[in-house]
N, C-alpha and C positions, 0 to 999 in steps of 0.2 A: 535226649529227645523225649518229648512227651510225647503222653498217649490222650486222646480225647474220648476215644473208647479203648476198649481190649484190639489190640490188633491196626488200629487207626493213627498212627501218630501226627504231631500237628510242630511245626517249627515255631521257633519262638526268636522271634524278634528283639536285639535290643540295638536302641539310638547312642551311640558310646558317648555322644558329644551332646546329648538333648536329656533334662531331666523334668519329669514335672511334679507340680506339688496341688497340692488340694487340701481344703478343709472347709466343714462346715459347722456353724454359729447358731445356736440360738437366739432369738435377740431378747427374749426376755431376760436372760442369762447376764448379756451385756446391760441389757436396762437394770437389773439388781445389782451389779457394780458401779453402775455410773449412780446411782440411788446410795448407794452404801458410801461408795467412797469418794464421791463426790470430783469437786475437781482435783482433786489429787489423784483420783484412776485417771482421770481425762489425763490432765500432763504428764503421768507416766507412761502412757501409752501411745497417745497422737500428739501430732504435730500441731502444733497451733492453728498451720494452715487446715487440716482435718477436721482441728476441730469446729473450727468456724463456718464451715463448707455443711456439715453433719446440723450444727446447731440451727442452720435456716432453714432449716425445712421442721414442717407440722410434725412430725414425728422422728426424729434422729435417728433412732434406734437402730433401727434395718439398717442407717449407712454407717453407723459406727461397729455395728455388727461384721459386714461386709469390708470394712477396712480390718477390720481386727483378725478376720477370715484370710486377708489378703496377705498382712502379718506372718502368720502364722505358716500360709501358703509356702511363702519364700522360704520362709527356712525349714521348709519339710525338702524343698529343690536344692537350696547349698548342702543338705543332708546335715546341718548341724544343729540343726533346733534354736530356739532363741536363748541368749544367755551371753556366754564371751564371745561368740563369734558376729552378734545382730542380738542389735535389741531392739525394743518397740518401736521405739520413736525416730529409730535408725531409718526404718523400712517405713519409706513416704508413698500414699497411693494422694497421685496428681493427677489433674488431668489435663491430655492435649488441646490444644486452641480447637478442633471439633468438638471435643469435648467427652472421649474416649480418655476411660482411665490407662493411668501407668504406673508404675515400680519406678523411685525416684530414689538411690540409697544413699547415705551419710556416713560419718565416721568409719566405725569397726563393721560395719554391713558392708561397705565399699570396699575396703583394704579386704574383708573377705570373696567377694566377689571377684576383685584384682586376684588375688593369688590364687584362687579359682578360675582362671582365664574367662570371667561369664563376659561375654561379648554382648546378651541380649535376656531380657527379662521382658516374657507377653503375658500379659495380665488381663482374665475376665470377668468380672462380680458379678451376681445376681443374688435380689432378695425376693422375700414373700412378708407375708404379716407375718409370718412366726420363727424364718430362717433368712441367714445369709448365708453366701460362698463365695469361695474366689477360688481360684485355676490359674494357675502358671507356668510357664514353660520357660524354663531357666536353656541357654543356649552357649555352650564350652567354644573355647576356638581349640583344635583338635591340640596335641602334643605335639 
């Protein structure tokens, strides 16, 4: 049990089958990569569909930021980081016929999420001029 003060304890919750991920971007960060290393960061990292979706608009930045955020998101929720288990271009941010983004995954992000029983990945971005983020809630089917 925690305590919130001396004397005061407070219960603590946890979701056994709910994980969430989070992370936040700079985007000048990503604009100095995408500057540096040209299309070679772009096709390591997004999807072709990303990248063309990013590229129409007057300033990319903020959504390449915010995909990368999104990225990254996810595998803070499978808890395994990107690398053998998900890699960049693995983990697709698409969006619904509304027009709401989504978590769309591929190869070794898929086969991880399978043996992970994820049933459901909820995905929310937002940017500004100088940040991106994304939020996730990765969702287990129980054991």
């Amino acid at each position: 049990m925690h305590e919130a003060a001396p004397g005061h304890p407070i219960a603590v919750m946890t979701l056994p089958n709910i994980s969430p991920g989070i992370d936040l971007v700079e985007n000048a960060r990503i604009a100095a990569a995408i500057e540096r290393g040209g299309d070679s960061f772009l096709r390591r990292t997004f999807t072709e569909a990303e990248t063309a979706y990013c590229q129409i608009h007057r300033n990319p930045a903020p959504r390449f930021a915010a995909r990368f955020a999104a990225k990254e998101a996810v595998a803070k929720a499978f808890g395994t980081g990107l690398g053998e288990a998900a890699a960049f271009r693995e983990i697709e941010v698409i969006h619904l016929p509304g027009g709401a983004p989504a978590i769309q995954l591929h190869g070794t992000a898929a086969a991880t999420a399978a043996a992970q029983r994820i049933t459901s990945i909820e995905l929310s971005l937002t940017h500004t001029d100088h940040y991106a983020a994304a939020m996730v809630v990765v969702q287990r089917q129980p054991a």
